[in-house]
N, CA, C and O atoms as a GROMACS GRO file, in nm:
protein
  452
    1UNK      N    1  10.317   8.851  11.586
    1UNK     CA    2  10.174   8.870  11.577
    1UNK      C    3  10.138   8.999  11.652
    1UNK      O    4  10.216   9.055  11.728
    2UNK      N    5   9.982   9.055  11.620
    2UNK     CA    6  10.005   9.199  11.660
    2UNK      C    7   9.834   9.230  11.658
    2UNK      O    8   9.780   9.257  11.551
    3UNK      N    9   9.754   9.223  11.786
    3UNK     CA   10   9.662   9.287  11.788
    3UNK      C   11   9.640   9.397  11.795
    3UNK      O   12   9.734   9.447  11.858
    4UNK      N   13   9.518   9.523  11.749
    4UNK     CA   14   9.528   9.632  11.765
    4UNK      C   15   9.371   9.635  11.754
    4UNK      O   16   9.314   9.559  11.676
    5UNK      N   17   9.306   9.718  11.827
    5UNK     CA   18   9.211   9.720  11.865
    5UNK      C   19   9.113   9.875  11.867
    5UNK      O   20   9.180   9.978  11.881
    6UNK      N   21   8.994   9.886  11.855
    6UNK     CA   22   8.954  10.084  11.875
    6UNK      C   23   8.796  10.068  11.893
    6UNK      O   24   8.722   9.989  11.834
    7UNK      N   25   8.768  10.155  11.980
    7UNK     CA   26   8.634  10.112  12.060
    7UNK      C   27   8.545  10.204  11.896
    7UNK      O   28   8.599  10.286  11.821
    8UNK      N   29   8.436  10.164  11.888
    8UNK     CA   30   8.338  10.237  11.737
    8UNK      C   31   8.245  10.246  11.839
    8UNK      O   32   8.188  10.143  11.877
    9UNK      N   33   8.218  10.371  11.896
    9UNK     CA   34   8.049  10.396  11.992
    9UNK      C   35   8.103  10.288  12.078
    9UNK      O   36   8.218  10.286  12.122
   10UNK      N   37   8.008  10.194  12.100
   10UNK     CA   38   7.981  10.103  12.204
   10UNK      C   39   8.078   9.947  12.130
   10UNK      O   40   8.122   9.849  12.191
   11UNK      N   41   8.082   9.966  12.041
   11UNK     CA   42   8.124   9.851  11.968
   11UNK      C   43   8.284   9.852  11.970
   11UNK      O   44   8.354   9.939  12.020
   12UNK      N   45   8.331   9.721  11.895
   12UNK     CA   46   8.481   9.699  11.907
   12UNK      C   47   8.501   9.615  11.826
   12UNK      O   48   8.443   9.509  11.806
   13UNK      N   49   8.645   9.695  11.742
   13UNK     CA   50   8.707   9.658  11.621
   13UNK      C   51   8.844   9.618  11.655
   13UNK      O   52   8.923   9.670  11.733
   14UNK      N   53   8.854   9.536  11.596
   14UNK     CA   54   9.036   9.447  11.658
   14UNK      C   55   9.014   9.391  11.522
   14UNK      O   56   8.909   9.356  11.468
   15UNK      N   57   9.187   9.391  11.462
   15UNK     CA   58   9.271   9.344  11.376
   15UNK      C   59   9.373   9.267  11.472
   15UNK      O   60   9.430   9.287  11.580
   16UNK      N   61   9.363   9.151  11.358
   16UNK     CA   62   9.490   9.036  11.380
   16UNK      C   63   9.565   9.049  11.282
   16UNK      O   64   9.514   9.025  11.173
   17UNK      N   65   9.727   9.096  11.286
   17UNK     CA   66   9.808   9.110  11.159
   17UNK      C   67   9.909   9.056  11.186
   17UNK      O   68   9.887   8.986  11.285
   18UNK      N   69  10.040   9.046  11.144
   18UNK     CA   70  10.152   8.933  11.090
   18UNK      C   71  10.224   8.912  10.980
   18UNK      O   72  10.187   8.867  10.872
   19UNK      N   73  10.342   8.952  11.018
   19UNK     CA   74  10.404   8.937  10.866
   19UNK      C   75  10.400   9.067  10.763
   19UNK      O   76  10.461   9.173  10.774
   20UNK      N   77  10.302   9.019  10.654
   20UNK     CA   78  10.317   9.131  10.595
   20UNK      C   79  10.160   9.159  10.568
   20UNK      O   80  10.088   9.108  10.482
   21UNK      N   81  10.126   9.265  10.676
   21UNK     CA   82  10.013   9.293  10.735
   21UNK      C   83   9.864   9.285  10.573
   21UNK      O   84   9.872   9.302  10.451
   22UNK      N   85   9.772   9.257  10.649
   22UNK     CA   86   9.614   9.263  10.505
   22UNK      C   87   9.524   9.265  10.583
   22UNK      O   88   9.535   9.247  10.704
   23UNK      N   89   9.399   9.294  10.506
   23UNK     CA   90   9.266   9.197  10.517
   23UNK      C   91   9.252   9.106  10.454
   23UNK      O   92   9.260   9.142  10.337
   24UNK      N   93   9.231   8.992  10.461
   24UNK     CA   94   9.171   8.866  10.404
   24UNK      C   95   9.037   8.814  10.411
   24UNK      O   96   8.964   8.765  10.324
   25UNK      N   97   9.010   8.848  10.604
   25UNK     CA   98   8.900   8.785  10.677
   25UNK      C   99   8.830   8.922  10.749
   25UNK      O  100   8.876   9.033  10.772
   26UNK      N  101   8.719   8.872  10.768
   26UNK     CA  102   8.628   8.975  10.823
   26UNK      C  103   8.509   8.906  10.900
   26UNK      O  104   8.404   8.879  10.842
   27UNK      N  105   8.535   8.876  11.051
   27UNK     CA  106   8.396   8.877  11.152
   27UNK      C  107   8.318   8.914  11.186
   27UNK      O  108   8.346   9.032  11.210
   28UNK      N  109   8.182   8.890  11.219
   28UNK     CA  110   8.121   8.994  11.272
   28UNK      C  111   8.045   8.898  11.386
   28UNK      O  112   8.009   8.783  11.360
   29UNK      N  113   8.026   8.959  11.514
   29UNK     CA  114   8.006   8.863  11.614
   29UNK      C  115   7.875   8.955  11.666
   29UNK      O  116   7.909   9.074  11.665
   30UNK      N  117   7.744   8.937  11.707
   30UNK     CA  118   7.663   9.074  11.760
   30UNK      C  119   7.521   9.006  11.816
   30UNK      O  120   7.508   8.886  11.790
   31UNK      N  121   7.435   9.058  11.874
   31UNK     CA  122   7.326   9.004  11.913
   31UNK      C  123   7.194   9.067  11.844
   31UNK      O  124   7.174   9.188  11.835
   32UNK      N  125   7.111   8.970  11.799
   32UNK     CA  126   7.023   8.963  11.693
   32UNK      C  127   6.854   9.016  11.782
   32UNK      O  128   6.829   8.977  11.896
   33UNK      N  129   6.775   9.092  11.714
   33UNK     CA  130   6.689   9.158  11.758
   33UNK      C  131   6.628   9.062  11.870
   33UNK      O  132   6.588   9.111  11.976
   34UNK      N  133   6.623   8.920  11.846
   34UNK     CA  134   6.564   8.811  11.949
   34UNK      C  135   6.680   8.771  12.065
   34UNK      O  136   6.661   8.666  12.127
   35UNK      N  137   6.771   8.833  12.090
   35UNK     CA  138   6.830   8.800  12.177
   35UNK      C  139   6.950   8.658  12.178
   35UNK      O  140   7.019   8.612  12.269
   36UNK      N  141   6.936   8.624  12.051
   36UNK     CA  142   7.063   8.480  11.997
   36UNK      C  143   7.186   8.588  11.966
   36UNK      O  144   7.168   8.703  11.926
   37UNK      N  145   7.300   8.533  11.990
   37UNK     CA  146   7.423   8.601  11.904
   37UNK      C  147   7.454   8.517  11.764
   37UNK      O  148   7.446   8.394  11.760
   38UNK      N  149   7.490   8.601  11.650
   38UNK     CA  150   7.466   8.572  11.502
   38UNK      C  151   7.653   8.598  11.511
   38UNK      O  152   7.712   8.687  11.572
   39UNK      N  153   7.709   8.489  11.428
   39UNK     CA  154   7.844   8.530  11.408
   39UNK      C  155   7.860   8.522  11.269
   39UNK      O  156   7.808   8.415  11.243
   40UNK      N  157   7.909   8.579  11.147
   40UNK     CA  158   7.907   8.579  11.045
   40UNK      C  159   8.086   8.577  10.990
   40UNK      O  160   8.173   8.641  11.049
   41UNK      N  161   8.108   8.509  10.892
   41UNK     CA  162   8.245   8.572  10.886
   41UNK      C  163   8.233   8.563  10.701
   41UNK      O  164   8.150   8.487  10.651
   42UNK      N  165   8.311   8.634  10.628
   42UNK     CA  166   8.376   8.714  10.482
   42UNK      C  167   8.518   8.655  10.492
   42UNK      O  168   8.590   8.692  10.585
   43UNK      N  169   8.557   8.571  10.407
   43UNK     CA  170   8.642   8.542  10.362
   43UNK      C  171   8.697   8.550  10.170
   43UNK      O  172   8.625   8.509  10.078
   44UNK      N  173   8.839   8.615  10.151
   44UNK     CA  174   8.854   8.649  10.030
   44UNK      C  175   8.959   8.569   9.997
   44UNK      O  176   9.071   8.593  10.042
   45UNK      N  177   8.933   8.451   9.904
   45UNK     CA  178   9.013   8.342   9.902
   45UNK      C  179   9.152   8.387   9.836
   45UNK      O  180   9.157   8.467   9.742
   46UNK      N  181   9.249   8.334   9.888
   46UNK     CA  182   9.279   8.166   9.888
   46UNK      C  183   9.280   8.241  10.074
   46UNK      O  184   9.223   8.164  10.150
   47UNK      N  185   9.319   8.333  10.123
   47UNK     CA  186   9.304   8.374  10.284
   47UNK      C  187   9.236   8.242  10.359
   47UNK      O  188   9.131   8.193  10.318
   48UNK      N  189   9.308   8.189  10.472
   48UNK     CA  190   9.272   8.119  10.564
   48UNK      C  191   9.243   8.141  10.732
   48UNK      O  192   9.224   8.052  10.815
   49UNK      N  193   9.246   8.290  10.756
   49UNK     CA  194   9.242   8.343  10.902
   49UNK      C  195   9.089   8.349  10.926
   49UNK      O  196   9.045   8.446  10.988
   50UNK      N  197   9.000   8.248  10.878
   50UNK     CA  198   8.875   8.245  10.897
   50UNK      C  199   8.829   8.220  11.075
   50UNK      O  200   8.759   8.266  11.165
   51UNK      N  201   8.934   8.106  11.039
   51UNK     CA  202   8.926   8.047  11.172
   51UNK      C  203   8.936   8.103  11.323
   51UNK      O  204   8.866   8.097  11.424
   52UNK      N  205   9.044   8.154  11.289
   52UNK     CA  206   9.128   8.288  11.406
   52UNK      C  207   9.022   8.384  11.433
   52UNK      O  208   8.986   8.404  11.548
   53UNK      N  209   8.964   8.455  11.318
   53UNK     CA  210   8.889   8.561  11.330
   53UNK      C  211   8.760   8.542  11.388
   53UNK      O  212   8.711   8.614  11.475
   54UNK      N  213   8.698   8.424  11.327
   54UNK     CA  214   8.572   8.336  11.434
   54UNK      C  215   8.588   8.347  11.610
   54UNK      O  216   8.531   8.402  11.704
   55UNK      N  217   8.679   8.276  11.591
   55UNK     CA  218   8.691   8.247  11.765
   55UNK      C  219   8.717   8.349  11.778
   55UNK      O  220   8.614   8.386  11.834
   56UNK      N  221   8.815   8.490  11.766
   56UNK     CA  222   8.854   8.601  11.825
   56UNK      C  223   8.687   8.649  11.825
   56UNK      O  224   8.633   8.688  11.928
   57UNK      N  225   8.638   8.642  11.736
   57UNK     CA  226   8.489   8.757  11.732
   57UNK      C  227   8.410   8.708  11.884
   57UNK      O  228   8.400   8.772  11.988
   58UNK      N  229   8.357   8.563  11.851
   58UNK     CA  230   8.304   8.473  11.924
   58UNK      C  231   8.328   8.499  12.083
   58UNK      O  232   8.247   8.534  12.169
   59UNK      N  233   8.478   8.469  12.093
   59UNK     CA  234   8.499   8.531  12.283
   59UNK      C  235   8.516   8.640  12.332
   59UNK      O  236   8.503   8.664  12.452
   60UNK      N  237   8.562   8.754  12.207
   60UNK     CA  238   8.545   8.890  12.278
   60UNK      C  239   8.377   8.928  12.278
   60UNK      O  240   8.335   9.007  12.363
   61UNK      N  241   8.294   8.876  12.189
   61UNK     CA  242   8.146   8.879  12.209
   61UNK      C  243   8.079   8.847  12.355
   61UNK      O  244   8.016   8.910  12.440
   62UNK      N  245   8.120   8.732  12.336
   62UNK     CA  246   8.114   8.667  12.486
   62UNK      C  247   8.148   8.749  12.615
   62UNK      O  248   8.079   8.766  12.716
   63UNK      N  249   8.273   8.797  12.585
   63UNK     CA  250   8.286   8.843  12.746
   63UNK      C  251   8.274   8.989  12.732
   63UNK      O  252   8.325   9.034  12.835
   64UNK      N  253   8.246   9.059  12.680
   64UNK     CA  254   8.221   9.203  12.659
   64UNK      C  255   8.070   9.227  12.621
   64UNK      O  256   8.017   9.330  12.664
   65UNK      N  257   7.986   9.128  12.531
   65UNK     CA  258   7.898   9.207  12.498
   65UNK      C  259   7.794   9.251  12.430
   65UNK      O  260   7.671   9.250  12.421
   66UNK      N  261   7.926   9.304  12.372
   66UNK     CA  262   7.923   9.446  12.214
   66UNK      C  263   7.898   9.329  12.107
   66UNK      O  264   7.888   9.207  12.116
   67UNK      N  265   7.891   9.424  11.996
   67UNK     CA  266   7.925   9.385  11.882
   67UNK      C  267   8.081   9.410  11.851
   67UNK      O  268   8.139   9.512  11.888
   68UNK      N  269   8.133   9.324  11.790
   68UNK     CA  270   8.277   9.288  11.747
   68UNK      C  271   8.294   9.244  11.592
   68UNK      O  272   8.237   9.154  11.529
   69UNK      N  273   8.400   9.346  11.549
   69UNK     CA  274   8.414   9.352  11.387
   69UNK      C  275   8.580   9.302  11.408
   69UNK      O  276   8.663   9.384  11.446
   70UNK      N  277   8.607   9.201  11.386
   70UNK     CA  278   8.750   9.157  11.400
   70UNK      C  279   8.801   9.138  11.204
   70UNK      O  280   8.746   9.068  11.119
   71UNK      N  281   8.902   9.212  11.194
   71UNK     CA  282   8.950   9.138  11.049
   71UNK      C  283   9.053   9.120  11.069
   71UNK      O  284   9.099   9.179  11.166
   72UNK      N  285   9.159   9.016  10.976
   72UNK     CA  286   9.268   8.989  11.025
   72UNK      C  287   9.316   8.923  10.872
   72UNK      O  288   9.249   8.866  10.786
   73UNK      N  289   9.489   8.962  10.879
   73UNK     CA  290   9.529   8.913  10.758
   73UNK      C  291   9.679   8.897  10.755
   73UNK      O  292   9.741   8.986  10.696
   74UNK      N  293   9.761   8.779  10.821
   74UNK     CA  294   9.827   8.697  10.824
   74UNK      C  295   9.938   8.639  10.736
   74UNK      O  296   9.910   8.529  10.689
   75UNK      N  297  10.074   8.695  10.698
   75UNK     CA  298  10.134   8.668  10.584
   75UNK      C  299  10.277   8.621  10.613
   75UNK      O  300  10.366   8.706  10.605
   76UNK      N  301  10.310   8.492  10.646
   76UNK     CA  302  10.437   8.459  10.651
   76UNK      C  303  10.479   8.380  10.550
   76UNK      O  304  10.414   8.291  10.496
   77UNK      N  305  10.579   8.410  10.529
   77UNK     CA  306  10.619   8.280  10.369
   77UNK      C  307  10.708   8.202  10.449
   77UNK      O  308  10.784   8.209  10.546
   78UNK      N  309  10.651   8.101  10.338
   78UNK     CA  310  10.699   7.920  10.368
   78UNK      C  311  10.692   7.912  10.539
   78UNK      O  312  10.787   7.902  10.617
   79UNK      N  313  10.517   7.920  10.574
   79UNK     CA  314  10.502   7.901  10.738
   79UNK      C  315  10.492   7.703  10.669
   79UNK      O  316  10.472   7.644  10.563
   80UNK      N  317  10.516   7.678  10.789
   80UNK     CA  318  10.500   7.534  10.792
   80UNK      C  319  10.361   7.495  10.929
   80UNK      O  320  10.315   7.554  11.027
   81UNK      N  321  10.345   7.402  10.878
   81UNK     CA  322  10.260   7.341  10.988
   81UNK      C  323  10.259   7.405  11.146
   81UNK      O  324  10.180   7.488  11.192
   82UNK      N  325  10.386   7.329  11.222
   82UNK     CA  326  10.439   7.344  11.339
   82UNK      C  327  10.391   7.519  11.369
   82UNK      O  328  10.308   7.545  11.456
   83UNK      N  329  10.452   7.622  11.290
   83UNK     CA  330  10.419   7.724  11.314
   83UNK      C  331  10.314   7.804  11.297
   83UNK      O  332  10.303   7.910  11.359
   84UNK      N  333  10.197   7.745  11.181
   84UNK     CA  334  10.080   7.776  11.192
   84UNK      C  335  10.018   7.731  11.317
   84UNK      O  336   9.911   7.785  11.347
   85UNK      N  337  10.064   7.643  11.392
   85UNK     CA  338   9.957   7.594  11.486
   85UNK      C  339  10.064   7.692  11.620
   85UNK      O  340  10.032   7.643  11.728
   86UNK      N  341  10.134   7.764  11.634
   86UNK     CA  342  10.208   7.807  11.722
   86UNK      C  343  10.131   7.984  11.697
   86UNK      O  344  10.094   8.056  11.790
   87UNK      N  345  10.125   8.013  11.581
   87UNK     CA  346  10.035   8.124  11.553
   87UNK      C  347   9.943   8.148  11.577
   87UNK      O  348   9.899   8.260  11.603
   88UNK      N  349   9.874   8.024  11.573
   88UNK     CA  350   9.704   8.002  11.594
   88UNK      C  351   9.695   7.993  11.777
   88UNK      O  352   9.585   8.023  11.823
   89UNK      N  353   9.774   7.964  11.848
   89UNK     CA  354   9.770   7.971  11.996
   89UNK      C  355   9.835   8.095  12.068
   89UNK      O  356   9.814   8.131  12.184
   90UNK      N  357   9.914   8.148  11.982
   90UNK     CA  358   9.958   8.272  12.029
   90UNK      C  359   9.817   8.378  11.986
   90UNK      O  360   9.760   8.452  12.066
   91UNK      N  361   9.794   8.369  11.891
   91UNK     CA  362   9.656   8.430  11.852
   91UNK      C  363   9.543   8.434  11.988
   91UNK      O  364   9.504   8.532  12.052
   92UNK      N  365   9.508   8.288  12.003
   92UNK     CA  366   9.397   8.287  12.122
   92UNK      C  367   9.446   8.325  12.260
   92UNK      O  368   9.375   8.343  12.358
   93UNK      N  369   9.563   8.334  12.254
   93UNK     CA  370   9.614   8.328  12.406
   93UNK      C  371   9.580   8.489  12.408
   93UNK      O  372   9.514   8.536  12.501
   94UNK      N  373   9.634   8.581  12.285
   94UNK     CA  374   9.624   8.735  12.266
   94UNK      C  375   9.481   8.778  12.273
   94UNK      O  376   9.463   8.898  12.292
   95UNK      N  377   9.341   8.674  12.258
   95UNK     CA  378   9.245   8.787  12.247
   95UNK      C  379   9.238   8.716  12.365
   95UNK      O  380   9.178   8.811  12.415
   96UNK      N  381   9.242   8.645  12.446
   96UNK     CA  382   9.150   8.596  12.618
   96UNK      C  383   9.254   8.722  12.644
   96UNK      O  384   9.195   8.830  12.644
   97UNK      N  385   9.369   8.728  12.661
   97UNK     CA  386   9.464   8.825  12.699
   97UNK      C  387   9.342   9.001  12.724
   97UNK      O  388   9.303   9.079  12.811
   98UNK      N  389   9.331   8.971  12.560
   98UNK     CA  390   9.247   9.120  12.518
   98UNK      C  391   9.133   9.164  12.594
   98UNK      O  392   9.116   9.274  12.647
   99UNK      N  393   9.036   9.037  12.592
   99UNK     CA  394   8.883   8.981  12.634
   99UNK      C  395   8.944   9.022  12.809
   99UNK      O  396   8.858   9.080  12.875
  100UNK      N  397   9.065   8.998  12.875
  100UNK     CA  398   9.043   9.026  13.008
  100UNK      C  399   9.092   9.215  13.033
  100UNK      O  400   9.038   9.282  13.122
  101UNK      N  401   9.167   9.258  12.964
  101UNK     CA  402   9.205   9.374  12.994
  101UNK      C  403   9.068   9.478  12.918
  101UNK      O  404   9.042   9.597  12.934
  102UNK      N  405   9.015   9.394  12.851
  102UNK     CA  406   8.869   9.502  12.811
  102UNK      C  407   8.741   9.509  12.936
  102UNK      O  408   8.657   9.597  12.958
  103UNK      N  409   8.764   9.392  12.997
  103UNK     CA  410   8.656   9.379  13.121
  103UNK      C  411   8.722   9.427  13.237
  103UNK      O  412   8.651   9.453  13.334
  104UNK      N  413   8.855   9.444  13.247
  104UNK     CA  414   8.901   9.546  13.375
  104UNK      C  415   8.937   9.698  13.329
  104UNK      O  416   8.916   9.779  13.420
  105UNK      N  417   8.984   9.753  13.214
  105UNK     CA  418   9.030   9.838  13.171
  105UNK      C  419   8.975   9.891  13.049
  105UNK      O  420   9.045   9.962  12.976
  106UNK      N  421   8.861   9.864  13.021
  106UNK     CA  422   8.764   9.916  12.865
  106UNK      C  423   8.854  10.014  12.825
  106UNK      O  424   8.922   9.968  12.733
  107UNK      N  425   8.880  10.110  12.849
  107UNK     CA  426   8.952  10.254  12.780
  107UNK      C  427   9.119  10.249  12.798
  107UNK      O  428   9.180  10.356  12.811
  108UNK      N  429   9.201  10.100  12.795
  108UNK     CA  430   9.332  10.099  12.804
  108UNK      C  431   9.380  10.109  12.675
  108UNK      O  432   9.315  10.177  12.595
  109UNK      N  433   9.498  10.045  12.633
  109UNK     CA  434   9.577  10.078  12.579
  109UNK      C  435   9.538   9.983  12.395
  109UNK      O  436   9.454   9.893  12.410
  110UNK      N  437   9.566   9.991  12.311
  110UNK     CA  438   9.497   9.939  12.176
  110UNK      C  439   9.602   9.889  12.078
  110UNK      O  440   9.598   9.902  11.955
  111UNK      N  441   9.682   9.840  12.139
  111UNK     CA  442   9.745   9.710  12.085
  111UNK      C  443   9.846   9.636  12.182
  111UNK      O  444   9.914   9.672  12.278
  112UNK      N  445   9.825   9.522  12.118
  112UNK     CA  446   9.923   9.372  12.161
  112UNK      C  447   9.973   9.358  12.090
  112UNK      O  448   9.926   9.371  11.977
  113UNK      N  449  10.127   9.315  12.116
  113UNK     CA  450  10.202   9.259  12.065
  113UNK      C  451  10.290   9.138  12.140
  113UNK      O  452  10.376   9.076  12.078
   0.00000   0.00000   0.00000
C-alpha cells in the first residue's frame, strides 16, 4: 500500500494506491460557508475504496483543517476477505500516521509506504 500526498495552496491531496495503481474513488472532506464540515465522496462502480477514502478524507480534515481531496484506487487479484480487512487497517494506521506528520512537519516528505 502506498500513500502519496501534495499540498494545492492551503489544501491537501493524498492518493491511496495498491497493486495495480487507479482512480476509482474520489473524497472530498471541507468546511461549508456555515461552519459544518460537508464530506462528499464519487464512486465509479464496481470500485469499492469508498470506504477507505471517507475515513482518510474525514481524519485528515479533522486534524489539519484544510480541505482534503483524497482518491484512491486499489487493485489486488483474488484479495480474499482476511486481506481486505488487513488493507483496510494498514490504510488507517497510514493516514493517522499521515494526519500526525502533517501537524508536526506540514512541508515533509509526500509519500508512505
Amino acid at each position: 500500500m502506498r500513500l502519496t500526498w501534495q499540498h494545492r495552496g492551503d489544501d491537501l491531496h493524498v492518493h491511496i494506491g495498491g497493486g495495480t495503481d487507479h482512480i476509482g474513488v474520489v473524497a472530498l472532506a471541507g468546511r461549508q460557508g456555515d461552519g459544518q464540515t460537508r464530506v462528499e465522496v464519487l464512486r465509479v462502480p464496481p470500485h469499492k475504496e469508498d470506504r477507505l477514502a471517507l475515513i482518510a478524507a474525514e481524519t485528515l480534515h479533522a486534524a489539519i483543517g484544510v480541505n482534503v481531496c483524497v482518491t484512491a484506487g486499489i487493485h489486488l487479484d483474488n484479495i480474499t476477505s482476511a486481506e481486505i480487512a488487513e488493507v483496510t487497517e494498514n490504510v488507517k494506521a497510514g493516514i493517522e500516521r499521515l494526519a500526525d506528520m502533517l501537524l508536526r512537519k506540514p512541508d515533509g516528505r509526500s509519500r508512505l509506504d
